[in-house]
N, C-alpha and C positions, 0 to 999 in steps of 0.2 A: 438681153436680146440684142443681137447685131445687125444695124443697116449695112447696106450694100457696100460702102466703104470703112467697113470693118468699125464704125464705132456704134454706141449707145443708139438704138433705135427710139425716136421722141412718143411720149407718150401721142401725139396725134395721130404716129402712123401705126401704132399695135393695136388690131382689135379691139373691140369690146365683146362679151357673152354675157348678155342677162337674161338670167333664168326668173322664169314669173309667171303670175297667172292673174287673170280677170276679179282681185281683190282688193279694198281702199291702199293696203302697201304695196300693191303691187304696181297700180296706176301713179303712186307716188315717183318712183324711178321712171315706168314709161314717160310721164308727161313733163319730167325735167330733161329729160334725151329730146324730146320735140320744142320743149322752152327752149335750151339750150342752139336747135337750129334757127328757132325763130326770131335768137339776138344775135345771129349771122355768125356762131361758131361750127367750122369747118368739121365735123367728128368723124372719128375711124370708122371703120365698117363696124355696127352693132349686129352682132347673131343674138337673134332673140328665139329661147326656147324656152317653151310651154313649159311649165309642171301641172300638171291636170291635179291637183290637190282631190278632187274630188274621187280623183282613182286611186291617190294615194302614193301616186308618184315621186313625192317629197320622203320618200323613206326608203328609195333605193340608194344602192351603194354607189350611185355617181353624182348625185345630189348629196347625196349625206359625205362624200369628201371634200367637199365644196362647201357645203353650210351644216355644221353636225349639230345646228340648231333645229334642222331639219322642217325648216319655214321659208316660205317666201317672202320677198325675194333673196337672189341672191347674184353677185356680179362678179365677173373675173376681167382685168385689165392688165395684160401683161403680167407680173412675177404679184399685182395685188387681187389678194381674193378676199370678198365682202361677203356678211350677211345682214344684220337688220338696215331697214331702209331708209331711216333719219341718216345711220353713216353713209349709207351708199350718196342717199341725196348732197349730204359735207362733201364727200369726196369729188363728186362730179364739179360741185361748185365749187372749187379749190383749183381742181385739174385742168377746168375749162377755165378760167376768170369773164366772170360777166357782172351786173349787175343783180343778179338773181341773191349772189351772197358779196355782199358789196366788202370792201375792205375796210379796215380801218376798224375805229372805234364802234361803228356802224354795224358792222357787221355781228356784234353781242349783241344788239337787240334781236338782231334777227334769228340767232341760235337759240337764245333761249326760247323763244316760241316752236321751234324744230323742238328743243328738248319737251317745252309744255302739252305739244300733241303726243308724242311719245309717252309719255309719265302719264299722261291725263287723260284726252280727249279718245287716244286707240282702247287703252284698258275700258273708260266708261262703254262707248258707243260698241265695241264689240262683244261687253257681254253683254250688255242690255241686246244685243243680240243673237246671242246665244241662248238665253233662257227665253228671246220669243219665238227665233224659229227652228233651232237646230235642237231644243232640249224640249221641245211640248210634249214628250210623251211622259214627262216627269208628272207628279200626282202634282196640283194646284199648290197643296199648300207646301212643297217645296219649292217649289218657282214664287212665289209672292213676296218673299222677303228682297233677293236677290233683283226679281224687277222693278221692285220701288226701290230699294236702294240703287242701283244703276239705272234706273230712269231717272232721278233726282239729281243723283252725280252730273248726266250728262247735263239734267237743265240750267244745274249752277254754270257749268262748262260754258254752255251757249251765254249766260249772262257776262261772263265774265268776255268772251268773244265779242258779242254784243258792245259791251260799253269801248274795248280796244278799236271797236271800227266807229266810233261814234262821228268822231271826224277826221278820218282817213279811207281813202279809197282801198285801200290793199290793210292787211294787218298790221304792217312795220311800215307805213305811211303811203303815198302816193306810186312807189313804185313796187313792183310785184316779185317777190323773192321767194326763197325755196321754205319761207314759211308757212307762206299762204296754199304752195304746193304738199306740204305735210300735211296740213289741216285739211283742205278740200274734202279728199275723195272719201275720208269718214263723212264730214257734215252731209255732202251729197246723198249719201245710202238713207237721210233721215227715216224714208218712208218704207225702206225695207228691216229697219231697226227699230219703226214703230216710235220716234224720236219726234216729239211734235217742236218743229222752229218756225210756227209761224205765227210767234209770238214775240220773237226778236229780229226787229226790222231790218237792226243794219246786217244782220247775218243774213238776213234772204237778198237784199240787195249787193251783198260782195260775193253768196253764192253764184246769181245771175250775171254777174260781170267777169266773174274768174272762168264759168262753162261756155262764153261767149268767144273767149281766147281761143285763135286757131292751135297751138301749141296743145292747149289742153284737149282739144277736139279730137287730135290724130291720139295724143297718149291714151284716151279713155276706150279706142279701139283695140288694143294692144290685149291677146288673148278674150276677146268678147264676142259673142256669136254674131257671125255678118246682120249687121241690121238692126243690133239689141243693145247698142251701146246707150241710150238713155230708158228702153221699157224691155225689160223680159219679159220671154214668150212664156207662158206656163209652164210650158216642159223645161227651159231653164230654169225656172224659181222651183218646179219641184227637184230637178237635178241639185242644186245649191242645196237647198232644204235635205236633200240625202245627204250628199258629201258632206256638210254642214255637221251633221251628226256622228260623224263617223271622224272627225277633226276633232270634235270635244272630247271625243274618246280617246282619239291619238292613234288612231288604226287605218288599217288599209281597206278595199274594199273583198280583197283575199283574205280570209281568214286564217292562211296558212302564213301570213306577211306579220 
């Protein structure tokens, strides 16, 4: 892409488009775009567009040329186009340099906990809810194995979270990086996942200090109904609980789709 004087246009002045929707990955990227302002880096214009997953929007043909993962989120920056959101969150923190993904040696403690939510923390917590609220119309006793085994999974998850914040404010220590921004916005949903943490101290006490951050306040608006960003209204928990089901299938809300 060409600036005005015919060279190289800098990544700060091309756009951003991130496509996304009101989900733990999706608040992943919005609330590093708001970190990211909130350690005083200058960013391009971000367009931010919905995919209403619930409609099943992630399966049209202008999504699906952009992520043929066909999941949120997904990000376009100039000639790079992204899909899952551990990478998008690497690349912001690379693109921008901040403290968030600090350099140096420093900076592998911090990835591999980006990689540990990914591998661990998104598979447990999101099925353990899926078989509670998007798959209830299964007969009991095929739901019983699968939510004790991912209820379990996730609890180890919290112990092992748990003892890493024992004495540290942030997960990779005192200062708050894009790993703590991975993990967040699963552990948050505990109580729409049916995930009981309040049983490991220092998880409830780094959840309440990461939801306190202004950066995380504005990202956790980002595709969520005016007003609903920490309690859904009913009619959003049953909207979710539809679309919810209609995800596990991998279908649209068109049955012609």
């Amino acid at each position: 892409m060409s600036g005005a004087n015919g060279g190289e246009t800098s990544k700060a002045e091309q756009p951003i488009e991130l496509w996304t929707f009101a989900t733990p990955n999706g608040w992943k990227v919005s609330i590093m775009i708001e970190e990211l302002r909130e350690a005083g880096v200058s960013l391009p214009e971000v367009d931010v567009r919905v995919v209403d997953i619930m409609r099943g929007d992630q399966f049209g043909d202008e999504f699906t040329a952009l992520n043929p993962n066909q999941r949120i989120p997904a990000l376009a920056h100039g000639r790079v186009k992204l899909m899952e959101s551990c990478a998008i969150l690497l690349y912001l923190g690379e693109t921008f340099p901040t403290a968030l993904l600090p350099p140096g040696e420093d900076r592998w403690d911090v990835v591999q906990w980006v990689f540990w939510q990914a591998a661990n923390v998104g598979p447990a917590f999101g099925n353990k809810l899926s078989y509670t609220r998007y798959l209830a119309d299964l007969p009991q006793e095929q739901r019983r194995h699968p939510l004790e085994r991912f209820g379990n999974e996730a609890q180890r998850l919290l112990g092992v979270l748990d003892r890493q914040l024992e004495d540290r404010r942030f997960i990779c220590g005192n200062e708050f990086t894009v790993a703590d921004i991975a993990c967040f916005p699963w552990v948050r949903g505990w109580k729409w996942s049916k995930i009981d943490i309040t049983g490991h101290a220092n998880v409830m006490r780094w959840l309440k200090t990461v939801r306190a951050r202004p950066g995380v306040d504005r990202g956790l608006t980002y595709g969520a109904p005016p007003g609903e960003t920490d309690q859904w209204s009913e009619e959003t928990k049953a909207r979710y609980a539809r679309g919810g089901a209609l995800i596990a299938a991998n279908r649209s809300e068109d049955p012609g789709a």
